[in-house]
Each structure stands twice: as structure tokens, then as C-alpha cells.
N, C-alpha and C positions, 0 to 999 in steps of 0.2 A: 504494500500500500504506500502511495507515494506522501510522504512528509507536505503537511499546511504550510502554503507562502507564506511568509509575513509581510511580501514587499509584491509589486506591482509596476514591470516597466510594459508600457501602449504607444505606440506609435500614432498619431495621428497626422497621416500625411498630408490632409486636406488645408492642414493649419501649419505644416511643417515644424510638429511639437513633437518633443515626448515626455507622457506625462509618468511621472513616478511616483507610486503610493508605497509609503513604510508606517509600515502596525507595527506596534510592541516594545523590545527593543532592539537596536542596531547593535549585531554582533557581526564578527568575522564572516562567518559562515552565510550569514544573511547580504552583506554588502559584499562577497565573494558572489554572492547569485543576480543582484543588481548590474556587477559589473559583464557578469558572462553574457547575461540579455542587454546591455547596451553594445556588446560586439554583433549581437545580432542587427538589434534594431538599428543603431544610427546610418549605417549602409542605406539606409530606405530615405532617410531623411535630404536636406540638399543644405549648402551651407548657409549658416546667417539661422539655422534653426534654433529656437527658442525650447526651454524643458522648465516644466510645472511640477515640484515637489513636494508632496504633501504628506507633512509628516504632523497633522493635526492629531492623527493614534498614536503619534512615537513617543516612549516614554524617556528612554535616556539611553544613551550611547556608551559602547563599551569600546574600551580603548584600544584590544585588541583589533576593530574594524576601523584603526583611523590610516594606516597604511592603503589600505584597498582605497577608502575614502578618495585617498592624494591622486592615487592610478585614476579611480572616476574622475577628477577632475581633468586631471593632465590628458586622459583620451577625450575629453570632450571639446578639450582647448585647440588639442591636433586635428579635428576633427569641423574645427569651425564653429563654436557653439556662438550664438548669439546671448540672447537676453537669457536670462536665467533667472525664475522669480521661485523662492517657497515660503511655501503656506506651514506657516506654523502655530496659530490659533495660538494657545495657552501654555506650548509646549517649551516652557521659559529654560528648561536644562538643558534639552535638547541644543536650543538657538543659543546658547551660550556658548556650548560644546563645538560646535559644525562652525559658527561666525570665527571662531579663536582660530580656526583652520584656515578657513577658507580668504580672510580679510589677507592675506601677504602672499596669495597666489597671485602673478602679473596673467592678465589675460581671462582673468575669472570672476565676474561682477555679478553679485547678487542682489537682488532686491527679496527681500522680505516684508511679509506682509499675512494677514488675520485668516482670512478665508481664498475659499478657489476662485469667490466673485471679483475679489480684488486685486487677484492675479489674472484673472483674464483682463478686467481695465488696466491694468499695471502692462500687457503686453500688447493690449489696443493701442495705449497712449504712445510706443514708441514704432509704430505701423506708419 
């Protein structure tokens, strides 16, 4: 029987997005599976493509998953990513954990923000 996701990467090529949902918490093993479906998906995508992360269910991050972390970013920087917005609602450990990461990567700009409705105006406004 196959093991429950915790996480969610979707392609949406009409939008040239990919949206990624993470439940629970982030461990190795989980952002190890994040990273495998983004070798899949971003091929599909074209560049300047935007990604939506919503980690409104994620409770906190473990530190063994901050290595793979760096690799998701650095392939999505190679890769051409555009805007970058996540949704982190109330998830104040999480966005503490991931911003300390992510704020001193060149090339890799996030916007944060409450909900998914504010990330789709968050990547309307730069359309």
C-alpha cells in the first residue's frame, strides 16, 4: 500500500504555474519527494513561470529537509522561475524557518502572503 502524501506539486500550464501544497510537517523525506516531482513537472512549464506554495497545513520544518530545500531552490533559479509567492496563513514557525533560508539566495524572490486569494492578486498585479 502506497504511503499518504503530505505534499502536492500540479502543474498548471494554462497559467504557467506550479502550485505546491505541504500538510504536516516538512521533513527530508517529504521535501526529497517535492523535489523529485519538480524534475518532473517544470519541463512542462516555459520560463518566467511563477509557483504558489501553500503551506497554510504546515506545521514546522525539520532541519534535516533544509539541504533539499536549497537544491529546490537553486533548480528552480536554473530553471527560470519567475515570481514566487507562498501562502502561509498563520503558519508563523514555518515563515520564520523557510524566510531565514531563503532571504540570501540571489535570484530567488519571494513574496508572502495570508491566503491563495492573495497570491493569485499578488501574481495578477505583476502580469
Amino acid at each position: 500500500m502506497e504511503a499518504v502524501r503530505m505534499s502536492n506539486v500540479v502543474v498548471d500550464a494554462e497559467k504557467n504555474r506550479l502550485n505546491i501544497t505541504v500538510t504536516g510537517a516538512i521533513c527530508k523525506e517529504e521535501m526529497e519527494k517535492i523535489y523529485r516531482d519538480l524534475h518532473v513537472c517544470v519541463p512542462e512549464l516555459t520560463p518566467g513561470f511563477s509557483v504558489v506554495t501553500d503551506l497554510t497545513r504546515c506545521k514546522v520544518g525539520h532541519l534535516s529537509g533544509l539541504p533539499t530545500l536549497k537544491h529546490i531552490m537553486e533548480y528552480l533559479i536554473e530553471n527560470k522561475v519567475g515570481k514566487i509567492v507562498r501562502v502561509v496563513g498563520k503558519a508563523k514557525i514555518v515563515f520564520n524557518q523557510i524566510s531565514r533560508i531563503t532571504e540570501h539566495l540571489q535570484g530567488y524572490k519571494v513574496v508572502y502572503v495570508a491566503t491563495l486569494q492573495e497570491a493569485e492578486e499578488a501574481l495578477n498585479q505583476s502580469q
